[in-house]
PDB file of N, CA, C and O in Angstrom:
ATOM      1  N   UNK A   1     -17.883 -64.292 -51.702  1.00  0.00           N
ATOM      2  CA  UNK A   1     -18.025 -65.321 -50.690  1.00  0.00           C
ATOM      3  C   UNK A   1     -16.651 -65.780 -50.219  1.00  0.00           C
ATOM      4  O   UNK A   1     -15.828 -65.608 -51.118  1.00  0.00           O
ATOM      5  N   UNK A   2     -16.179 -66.250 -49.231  1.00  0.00           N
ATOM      6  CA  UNK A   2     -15.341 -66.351 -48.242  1.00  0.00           C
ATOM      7  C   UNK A   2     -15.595 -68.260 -47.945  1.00  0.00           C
ATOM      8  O   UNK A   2     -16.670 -68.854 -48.034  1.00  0.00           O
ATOM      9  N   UNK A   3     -14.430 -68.776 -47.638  1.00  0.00           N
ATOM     10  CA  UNK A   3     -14.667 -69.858 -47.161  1.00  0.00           C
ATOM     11  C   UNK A   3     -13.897 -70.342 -46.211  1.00  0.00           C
ATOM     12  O   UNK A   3     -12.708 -70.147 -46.465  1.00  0.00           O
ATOM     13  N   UNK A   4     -14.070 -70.837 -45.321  1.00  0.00           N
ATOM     14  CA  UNK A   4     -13.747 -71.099 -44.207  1.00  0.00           C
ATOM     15  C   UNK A   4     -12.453 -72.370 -43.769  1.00  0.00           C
ATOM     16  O   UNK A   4     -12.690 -73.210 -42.900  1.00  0.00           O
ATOM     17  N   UNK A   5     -11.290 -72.331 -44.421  1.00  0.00           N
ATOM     18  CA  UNK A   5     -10.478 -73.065 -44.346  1.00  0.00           C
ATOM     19  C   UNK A   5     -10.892 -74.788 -43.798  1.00  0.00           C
ATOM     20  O   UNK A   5     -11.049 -75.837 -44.423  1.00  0.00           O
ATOM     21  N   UNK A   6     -10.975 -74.353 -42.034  1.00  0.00           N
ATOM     22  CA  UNK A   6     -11.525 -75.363 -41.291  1.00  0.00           C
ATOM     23  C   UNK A   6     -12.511 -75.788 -40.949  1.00  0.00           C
ATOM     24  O   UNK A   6     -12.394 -76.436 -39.909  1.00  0.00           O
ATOM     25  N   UNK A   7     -13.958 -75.716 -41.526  1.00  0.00           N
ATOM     26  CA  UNK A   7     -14.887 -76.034 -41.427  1.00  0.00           C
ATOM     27  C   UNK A   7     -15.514 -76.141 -42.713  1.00  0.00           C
ATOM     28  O   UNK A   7     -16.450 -76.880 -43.019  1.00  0.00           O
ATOM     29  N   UNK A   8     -15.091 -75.581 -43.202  1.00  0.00           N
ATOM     30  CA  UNK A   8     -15.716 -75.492 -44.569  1.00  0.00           C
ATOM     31  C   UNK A   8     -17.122 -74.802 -45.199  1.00  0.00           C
ATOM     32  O   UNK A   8     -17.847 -75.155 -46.129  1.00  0.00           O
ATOM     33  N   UNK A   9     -17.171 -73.742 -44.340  1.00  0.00           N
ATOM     34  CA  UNK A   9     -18.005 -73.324 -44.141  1.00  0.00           C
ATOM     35  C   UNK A   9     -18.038 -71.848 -45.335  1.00  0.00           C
ATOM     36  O   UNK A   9     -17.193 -70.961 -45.455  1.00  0.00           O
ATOM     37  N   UNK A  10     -19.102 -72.005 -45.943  1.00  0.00           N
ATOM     38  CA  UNK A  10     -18.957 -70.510 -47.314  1.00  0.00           C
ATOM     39  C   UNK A  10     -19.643 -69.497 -46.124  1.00  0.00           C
ATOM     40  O   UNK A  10     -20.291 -69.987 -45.198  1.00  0.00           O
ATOM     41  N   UNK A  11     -19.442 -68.141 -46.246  1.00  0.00           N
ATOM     42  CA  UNK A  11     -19.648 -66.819 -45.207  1.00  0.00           C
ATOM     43  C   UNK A  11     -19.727 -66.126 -46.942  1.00  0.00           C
ATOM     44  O   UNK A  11     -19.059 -66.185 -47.974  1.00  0.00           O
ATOM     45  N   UNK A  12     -20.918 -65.516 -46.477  1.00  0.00           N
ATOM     46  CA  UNK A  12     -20.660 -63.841 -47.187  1.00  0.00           C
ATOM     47  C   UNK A  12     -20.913 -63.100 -46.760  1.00  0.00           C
ATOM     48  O   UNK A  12     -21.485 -63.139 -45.671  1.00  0.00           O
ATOM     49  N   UNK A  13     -20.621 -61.996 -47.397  1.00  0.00           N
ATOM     50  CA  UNK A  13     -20.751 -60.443 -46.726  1.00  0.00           C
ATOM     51  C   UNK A  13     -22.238 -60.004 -46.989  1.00  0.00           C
ATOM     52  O   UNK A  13     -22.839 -60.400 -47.988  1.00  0.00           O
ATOM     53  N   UNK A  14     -22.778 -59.217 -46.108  1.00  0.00           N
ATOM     54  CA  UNK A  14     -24.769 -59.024 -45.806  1.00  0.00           C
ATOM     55  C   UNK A  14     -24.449 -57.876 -45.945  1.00  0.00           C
ATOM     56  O   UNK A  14     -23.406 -57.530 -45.389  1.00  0.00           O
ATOM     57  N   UNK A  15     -25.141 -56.969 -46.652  1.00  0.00           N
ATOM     58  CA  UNK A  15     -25.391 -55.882 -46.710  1.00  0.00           C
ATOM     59  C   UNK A  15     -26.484 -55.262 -46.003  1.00  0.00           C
ATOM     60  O   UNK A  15     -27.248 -56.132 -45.582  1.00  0.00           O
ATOM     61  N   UNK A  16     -26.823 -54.190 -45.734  1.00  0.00           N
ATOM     62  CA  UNK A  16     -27.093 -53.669 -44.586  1.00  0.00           C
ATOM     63  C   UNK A  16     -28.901 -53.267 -44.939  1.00  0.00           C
ATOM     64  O   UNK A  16     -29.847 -53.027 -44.187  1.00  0.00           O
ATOM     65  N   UNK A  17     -28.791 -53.333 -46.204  1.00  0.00           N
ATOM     66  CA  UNK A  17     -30.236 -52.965 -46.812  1.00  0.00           C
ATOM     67  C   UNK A  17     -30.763 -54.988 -46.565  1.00  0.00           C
ATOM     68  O   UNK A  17     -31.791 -55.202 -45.922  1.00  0.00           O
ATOM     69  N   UNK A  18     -30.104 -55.990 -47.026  1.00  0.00           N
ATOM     70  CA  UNK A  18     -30.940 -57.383 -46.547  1.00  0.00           C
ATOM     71  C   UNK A  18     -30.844 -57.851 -45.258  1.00  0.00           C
ATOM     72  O   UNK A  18     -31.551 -58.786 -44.882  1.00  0.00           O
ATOM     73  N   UNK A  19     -29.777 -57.121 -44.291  1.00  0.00           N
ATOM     74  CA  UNK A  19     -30.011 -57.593 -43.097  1.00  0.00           C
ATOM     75  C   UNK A  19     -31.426 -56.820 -42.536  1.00  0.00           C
ATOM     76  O   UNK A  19     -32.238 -57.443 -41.852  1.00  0.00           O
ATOM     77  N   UNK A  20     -31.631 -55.339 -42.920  1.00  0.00           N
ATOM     78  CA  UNK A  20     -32.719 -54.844 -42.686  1.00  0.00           C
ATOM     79  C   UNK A  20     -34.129 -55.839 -43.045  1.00  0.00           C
ATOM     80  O   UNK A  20     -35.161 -56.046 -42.407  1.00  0.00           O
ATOM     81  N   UNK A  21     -33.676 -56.288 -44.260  1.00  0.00           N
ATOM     82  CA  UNK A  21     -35.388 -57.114 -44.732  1.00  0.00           C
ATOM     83  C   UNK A  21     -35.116 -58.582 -44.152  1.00  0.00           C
ATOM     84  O   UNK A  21     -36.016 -59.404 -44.323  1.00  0.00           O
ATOM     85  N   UNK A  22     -34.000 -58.970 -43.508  1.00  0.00           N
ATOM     86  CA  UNK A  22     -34.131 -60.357 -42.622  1.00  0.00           C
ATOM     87  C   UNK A  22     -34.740 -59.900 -40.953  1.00  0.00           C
ATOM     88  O   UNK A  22     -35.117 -60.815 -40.221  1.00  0.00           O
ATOM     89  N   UNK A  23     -34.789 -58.507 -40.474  1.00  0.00           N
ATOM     90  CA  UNK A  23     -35.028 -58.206 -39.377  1.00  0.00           C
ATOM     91  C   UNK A  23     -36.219 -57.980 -39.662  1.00  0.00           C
ATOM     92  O   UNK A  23     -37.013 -58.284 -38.772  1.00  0.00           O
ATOM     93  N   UNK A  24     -36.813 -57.378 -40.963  1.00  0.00           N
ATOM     94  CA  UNK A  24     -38.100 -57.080 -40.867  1.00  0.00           C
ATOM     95  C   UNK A  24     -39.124 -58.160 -40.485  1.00  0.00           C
ATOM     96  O   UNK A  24     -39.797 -57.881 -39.493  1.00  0.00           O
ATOM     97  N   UNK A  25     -39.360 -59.272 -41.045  1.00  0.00           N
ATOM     98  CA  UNK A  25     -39.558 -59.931 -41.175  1.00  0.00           C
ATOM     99  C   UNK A  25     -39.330 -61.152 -40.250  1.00  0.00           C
ATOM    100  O   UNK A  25     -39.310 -62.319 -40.642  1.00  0.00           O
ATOM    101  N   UNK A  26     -39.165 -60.748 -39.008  1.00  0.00           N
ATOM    102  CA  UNK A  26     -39.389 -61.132 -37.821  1.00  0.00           C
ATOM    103  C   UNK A  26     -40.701 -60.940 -37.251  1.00  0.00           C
ATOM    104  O   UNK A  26     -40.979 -59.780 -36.945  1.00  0.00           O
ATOM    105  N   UNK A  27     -41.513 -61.781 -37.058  1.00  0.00           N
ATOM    106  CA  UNK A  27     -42.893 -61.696 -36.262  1.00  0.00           C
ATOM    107  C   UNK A  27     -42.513 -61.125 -35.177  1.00  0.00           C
ATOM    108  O   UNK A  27     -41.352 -61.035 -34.780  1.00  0.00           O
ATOM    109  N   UNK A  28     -43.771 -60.598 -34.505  1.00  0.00           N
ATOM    110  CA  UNK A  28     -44.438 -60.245 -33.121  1.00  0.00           C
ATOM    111  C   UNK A  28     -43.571 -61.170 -31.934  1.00  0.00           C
ATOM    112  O   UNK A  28     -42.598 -60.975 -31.205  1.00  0.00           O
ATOM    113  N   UNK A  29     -44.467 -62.208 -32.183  1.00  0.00           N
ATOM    114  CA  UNK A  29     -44.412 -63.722 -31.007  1.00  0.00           C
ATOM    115  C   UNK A  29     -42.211 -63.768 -31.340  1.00  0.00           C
ATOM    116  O   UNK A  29     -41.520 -64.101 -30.377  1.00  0.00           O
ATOM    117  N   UNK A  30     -41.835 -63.576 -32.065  1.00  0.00           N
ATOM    118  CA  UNK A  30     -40.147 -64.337 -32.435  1.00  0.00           C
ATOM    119  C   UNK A  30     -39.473 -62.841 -31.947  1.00  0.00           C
ATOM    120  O   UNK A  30     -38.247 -62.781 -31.867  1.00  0.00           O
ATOM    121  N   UNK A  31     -40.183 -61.802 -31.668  1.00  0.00           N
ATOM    122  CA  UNK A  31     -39.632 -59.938 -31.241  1.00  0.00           C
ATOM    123  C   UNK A  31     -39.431 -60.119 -29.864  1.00  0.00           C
ATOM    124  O   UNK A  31     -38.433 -59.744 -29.249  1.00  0.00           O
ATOM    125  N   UNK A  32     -40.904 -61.006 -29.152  1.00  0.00           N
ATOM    126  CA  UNK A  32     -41.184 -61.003 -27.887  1.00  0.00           C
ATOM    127  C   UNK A  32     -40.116 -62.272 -27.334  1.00  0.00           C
ATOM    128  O   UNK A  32     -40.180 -62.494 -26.125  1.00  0.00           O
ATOM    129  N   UNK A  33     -39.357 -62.927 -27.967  1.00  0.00           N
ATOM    130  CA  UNK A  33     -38.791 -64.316 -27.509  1.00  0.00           C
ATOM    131  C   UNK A  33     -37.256 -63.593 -27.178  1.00  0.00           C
ATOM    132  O   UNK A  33     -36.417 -63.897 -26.330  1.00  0.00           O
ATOM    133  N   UNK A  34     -37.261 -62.272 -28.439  1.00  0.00           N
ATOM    134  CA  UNK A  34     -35.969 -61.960 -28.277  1.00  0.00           C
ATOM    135  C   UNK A  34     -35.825 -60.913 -27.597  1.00  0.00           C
ATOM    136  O   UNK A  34     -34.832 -60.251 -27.897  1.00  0.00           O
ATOM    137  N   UNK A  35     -36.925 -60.239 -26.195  1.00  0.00           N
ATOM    138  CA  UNK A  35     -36.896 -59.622 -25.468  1.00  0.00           C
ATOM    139  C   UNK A  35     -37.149 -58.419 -25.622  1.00  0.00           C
ATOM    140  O   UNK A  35     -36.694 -57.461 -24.996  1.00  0.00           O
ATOM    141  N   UNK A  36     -38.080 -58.446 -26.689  1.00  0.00           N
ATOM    142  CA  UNK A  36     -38.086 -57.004 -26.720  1.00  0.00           C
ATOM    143  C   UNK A  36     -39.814 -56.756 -27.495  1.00  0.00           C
ATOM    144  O   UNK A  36     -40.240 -57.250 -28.540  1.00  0.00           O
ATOM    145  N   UNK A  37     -40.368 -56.012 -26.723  1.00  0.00           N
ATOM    146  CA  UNK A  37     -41.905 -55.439 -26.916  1.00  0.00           C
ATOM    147  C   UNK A  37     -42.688 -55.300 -28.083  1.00  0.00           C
ATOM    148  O   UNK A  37     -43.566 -54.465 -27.865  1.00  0.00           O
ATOM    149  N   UNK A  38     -42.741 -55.681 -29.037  1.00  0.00           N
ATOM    150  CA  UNK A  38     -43.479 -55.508 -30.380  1.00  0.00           C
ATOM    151  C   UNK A  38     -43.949 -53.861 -30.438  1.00  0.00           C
ATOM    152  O   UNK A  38     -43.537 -53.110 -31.322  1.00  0.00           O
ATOM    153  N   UNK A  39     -44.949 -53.392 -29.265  1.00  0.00           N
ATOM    154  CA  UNK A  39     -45.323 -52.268 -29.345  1.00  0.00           C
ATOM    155  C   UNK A  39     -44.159 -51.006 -29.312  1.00  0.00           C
ATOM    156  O   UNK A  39     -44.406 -49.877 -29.738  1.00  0.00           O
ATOM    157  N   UNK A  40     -43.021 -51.362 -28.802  1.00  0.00           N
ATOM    158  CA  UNK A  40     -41.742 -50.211 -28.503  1.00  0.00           C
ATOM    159  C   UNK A  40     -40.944 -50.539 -29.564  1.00  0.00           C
ATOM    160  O   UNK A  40     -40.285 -49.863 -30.354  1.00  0.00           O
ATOM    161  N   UNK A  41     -41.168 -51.926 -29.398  1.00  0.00           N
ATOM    162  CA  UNK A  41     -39.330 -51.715 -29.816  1.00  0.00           C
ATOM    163  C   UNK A  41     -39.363 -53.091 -30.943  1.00  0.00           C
ATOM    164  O   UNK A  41     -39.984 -54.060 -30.506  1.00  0.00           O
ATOM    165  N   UNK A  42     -38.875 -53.217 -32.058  1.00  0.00           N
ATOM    166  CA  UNK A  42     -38.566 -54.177 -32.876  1.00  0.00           C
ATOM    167  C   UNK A  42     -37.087 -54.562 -33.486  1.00  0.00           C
ATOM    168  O   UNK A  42     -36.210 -53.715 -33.322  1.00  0.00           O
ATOM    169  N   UNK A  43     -36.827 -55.480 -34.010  1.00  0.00           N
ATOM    170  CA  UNK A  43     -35.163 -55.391 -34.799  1.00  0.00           C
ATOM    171  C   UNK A  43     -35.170 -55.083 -35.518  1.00  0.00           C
ATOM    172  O   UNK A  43     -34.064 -54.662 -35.856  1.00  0.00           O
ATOM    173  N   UNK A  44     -36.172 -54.933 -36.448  1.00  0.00           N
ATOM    174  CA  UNK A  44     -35.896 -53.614 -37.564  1.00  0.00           C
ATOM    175  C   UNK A  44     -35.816 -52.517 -37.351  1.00  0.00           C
ATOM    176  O   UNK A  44     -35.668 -51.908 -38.410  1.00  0.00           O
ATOM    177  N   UNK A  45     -35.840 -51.648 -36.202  1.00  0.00           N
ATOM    178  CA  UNK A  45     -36.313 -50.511 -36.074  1.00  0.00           C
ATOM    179  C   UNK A  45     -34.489 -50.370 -35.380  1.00  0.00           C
ATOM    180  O   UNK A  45     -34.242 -49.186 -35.151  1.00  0.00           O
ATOM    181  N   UNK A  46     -33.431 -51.200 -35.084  1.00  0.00           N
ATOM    182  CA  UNK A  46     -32.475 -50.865 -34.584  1.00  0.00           C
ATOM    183  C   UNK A  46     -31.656 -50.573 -36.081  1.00  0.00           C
ATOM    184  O   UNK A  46     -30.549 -50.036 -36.061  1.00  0.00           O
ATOM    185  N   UNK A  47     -31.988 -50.779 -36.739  1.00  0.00           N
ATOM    186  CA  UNK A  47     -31.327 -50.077 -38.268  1.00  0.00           C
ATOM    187  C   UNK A  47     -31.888 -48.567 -38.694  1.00  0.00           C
ATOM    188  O   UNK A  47     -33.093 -48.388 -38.870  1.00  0.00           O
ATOM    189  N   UNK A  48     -30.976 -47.566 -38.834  1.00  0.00           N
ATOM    190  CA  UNK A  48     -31.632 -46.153 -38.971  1.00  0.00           C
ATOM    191  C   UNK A  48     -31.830 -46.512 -41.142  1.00  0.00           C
ATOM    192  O   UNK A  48     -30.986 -46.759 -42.003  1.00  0.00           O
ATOM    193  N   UNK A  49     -32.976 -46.389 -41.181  1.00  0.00           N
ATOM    194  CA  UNK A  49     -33.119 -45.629 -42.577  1.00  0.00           C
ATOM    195  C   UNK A  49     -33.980 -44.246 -42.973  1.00  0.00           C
ATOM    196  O   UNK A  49     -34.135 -43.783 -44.103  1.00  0.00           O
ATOM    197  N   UNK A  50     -34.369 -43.851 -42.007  1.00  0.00           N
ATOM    198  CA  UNK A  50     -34.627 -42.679 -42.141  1.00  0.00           C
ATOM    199  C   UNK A  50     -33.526 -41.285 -40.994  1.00  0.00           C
ATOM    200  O   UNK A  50     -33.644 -41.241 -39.770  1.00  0.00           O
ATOM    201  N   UNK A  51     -32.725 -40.489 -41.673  1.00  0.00           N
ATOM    202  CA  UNK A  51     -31.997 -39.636 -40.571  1.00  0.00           C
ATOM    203  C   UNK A  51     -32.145 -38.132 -41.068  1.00  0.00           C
ATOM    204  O   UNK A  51     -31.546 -37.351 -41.807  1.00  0.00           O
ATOM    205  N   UNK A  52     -33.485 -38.160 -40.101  1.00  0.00           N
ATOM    206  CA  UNK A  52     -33.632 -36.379 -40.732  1.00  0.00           C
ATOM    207  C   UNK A  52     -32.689 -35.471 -39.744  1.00  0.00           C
ATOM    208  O   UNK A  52     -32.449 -35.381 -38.540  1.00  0.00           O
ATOM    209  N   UNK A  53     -32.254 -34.783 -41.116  1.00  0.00           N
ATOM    210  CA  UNK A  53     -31.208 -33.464 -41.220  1.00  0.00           C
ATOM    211  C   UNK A  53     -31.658 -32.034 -40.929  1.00  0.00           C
ATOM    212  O   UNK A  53     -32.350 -31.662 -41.877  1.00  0.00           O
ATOM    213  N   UNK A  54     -31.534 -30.991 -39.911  1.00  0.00           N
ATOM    214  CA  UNK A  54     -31.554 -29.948 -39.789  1.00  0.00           C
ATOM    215  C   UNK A  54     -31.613 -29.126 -40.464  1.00  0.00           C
ATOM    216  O   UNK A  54     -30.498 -29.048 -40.981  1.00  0.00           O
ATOM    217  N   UNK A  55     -32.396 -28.187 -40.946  1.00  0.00           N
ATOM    218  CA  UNK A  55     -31.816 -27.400 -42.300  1.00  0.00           C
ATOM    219  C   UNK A  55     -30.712 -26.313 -41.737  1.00  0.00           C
ATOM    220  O   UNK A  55     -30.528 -26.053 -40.547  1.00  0.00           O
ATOM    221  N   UNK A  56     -29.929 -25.661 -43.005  1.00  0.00           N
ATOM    222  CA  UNK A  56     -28.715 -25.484 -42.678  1.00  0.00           C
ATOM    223  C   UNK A  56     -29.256 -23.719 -40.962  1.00  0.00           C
ATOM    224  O   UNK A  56     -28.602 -23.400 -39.969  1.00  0.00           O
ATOM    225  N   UNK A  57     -30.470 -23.213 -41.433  1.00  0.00           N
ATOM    226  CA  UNK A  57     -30.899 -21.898 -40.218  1.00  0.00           C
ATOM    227  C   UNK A  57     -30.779 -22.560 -38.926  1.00  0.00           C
ATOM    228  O   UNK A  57     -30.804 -22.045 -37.808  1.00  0.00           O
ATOM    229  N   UNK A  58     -30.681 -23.457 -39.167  1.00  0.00           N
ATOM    230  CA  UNK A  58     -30.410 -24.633 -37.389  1.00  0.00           C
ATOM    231  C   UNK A  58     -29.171 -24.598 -37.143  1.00  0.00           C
ATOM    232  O   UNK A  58     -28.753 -24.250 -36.039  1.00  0.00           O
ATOM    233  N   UNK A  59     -28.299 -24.993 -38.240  1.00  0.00           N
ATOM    234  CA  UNK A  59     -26.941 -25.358 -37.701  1.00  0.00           C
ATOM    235  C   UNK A  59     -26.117 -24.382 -39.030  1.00  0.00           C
ATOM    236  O   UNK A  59     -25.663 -24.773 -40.104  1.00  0.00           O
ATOM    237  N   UNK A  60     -26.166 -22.851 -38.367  1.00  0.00           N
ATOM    238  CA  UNK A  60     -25.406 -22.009 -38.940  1.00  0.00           C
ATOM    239  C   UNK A  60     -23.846 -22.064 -38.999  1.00  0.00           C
ATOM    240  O   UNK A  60     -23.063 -22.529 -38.171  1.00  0.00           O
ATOM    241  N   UNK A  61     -23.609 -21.468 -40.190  1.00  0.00           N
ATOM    242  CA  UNK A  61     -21.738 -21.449 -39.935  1.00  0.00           C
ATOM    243  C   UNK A  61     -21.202 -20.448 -38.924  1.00  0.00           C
ATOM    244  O   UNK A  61     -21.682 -19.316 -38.871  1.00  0.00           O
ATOM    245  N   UNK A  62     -20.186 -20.850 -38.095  1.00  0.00           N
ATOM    246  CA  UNK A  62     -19.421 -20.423 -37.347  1.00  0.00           C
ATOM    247  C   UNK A  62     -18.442 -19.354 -37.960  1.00  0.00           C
ATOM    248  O   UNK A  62     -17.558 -19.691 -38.747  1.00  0.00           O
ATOM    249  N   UNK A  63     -18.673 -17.822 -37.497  1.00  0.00           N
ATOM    250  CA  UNK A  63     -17.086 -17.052 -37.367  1.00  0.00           C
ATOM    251  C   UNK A  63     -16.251 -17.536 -36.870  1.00  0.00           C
ATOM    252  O   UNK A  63     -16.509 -17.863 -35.712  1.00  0.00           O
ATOM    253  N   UNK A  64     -15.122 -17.803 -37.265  1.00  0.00           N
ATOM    254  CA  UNK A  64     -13.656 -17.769 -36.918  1.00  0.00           C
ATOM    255  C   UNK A  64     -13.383 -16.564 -36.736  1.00  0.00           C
ATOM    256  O   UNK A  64     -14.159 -15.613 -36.649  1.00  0.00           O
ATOM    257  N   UNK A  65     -11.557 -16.605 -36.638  1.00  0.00           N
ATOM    258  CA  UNK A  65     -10.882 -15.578 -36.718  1.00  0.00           C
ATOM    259  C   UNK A  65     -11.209 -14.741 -37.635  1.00  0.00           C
ATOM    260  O   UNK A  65     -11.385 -15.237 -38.748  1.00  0.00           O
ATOM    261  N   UNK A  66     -11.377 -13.388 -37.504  1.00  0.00           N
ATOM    262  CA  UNK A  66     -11.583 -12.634 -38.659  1.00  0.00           C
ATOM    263  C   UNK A  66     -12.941 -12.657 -39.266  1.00  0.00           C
ATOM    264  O   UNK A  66     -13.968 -12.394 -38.641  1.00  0.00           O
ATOM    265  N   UNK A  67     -12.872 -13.048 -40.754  1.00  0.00           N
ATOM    266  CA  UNK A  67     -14.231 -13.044 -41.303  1.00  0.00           C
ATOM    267  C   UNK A  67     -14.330 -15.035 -41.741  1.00  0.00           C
ATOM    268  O   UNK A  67     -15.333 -15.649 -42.108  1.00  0.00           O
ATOM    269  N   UNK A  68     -13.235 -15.460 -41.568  1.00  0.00           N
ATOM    270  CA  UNK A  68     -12.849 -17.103 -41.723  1.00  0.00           C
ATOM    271  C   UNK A  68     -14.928 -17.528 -41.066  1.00  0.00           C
ATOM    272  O   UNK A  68     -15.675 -17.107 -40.184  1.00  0.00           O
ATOM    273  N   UNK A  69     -14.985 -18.400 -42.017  1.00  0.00           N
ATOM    274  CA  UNK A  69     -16.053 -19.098 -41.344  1.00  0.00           C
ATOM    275  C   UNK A  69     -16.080 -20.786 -41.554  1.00  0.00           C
ATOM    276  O   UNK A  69     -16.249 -21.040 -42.746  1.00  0.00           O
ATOM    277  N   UNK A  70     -15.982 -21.762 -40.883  1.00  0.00           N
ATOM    278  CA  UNK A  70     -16.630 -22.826 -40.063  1.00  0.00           C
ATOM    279  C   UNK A  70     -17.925 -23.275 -39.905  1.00  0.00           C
ATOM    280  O   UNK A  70     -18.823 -22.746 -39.251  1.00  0.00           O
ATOM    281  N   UNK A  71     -17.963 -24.699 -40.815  1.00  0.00           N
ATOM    282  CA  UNK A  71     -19.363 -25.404 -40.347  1.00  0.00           C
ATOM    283  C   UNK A  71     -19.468 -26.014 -38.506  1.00  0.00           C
ATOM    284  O   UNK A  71     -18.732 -26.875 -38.022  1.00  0.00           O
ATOM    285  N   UNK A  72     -20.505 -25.324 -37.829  1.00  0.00           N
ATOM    286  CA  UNK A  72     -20.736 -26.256 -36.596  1.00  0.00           C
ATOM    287  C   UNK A  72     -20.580 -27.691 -36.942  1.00  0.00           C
ATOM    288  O   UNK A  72     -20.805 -28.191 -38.044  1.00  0.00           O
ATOM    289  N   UNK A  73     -20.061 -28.451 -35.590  1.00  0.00           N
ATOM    290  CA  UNK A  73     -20.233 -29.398 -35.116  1.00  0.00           C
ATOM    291  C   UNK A  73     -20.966 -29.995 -35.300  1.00  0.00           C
ATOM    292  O   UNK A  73     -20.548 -31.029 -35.821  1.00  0.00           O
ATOM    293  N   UNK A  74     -22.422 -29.975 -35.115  1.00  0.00           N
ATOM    294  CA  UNK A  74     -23.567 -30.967 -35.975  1.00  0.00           C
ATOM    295  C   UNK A  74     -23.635 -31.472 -37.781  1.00  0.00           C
ATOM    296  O   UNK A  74     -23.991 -32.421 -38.479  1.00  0.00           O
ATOM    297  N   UNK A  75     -22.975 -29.987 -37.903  1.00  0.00           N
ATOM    298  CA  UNK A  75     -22.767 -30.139 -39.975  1.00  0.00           C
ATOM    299  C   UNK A  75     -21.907 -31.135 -39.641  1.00  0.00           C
ATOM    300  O   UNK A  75     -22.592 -32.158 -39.611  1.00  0.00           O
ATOM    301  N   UNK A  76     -20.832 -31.384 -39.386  1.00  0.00           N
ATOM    302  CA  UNK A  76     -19.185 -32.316 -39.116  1.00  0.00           C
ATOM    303  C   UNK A  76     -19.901 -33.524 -38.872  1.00  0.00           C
ATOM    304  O   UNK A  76     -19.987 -34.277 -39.842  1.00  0.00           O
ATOM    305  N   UNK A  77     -20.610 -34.007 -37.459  1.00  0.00           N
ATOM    306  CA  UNK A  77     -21.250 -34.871 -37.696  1.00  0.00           C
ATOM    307  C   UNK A  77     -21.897 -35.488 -37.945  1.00  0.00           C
ATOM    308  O   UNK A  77     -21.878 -36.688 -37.671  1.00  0.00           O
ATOM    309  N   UNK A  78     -22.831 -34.831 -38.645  1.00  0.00           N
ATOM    310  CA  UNK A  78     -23.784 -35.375 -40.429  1.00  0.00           C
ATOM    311  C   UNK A  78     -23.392 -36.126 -40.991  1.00  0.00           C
ATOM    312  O   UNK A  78     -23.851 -37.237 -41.257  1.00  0.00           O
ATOM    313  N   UNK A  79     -21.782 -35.293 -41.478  1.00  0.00           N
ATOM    314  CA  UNK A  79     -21.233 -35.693 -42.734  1.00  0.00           C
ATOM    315  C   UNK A  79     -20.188 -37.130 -42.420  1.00  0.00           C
ATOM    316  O   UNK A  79     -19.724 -37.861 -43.295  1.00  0.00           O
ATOM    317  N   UNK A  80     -20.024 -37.247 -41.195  1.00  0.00           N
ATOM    318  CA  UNK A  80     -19.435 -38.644 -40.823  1.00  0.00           C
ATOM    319  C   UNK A  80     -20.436 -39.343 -41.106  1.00  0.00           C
ATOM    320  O   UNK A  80     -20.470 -40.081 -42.090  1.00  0.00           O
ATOM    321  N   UNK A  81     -21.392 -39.201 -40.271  1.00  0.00           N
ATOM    322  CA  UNK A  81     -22.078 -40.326 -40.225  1.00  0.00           C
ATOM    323  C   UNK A  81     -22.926 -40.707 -41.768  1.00  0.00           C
ATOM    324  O   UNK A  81     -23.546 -41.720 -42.091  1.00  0.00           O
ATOM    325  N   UNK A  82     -22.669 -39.529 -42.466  1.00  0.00           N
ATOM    326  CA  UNK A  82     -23.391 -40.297 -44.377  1.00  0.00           C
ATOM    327  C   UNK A  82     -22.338 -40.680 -44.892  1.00  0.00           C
ATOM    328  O   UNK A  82     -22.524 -41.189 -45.997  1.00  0.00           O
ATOM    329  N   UNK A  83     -20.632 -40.633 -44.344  1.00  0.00           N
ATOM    330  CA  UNK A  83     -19.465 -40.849 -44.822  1.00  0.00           C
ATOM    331  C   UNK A  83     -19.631 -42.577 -44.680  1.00  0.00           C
ATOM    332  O   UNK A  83     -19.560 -43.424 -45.570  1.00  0.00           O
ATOM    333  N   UNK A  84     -19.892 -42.748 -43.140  1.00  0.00           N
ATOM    334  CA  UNK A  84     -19.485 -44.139 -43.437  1.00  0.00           C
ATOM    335  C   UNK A  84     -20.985 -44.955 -43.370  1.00  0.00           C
ATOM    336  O   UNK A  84     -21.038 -46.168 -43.572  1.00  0.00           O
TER     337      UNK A  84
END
């Protein structure tokens, strides 16, 4: 926890799994206030926890020079995006 010099205010850091269960847990009627459709679209649903992965016959390795081989571009950005 963090505190706020001039206000005095305690801040902590939210992790991304309870901001998910503070979005869940948004009604219908409080989805629709915040502009957005219950049936499309919710604020929980702007958090990814499910990110299905290609199997690797989708996103084959690349020849290089020679016999050198290289993961595609989609492998690369997989692995960022489970990096951070």
């Amino acid at each position: 926890e963090h505190v706020n010099e001039d206000s005095q205010e305690k801040k902590s850091i939210l992790s991304a799994e309870r901001a998910w269960e503070i979005l869940k847990h948004i009604k219908d009627e409080e989805s629709f206030i915040l502009g957005m459709d219950p049936k499309f679209a919710r604020p929980d649903w702007m958090i990814i926890t499910v990110l299905p992965v290609p199997p690797l016959s989708v996103r084959p390795a690349v020849i290089m020079y020679g016999s050198a081989k290289n993961q595609d571009d989609l492998t690369h950005k997989l692995a960022d995006i489970i990096k951070s």
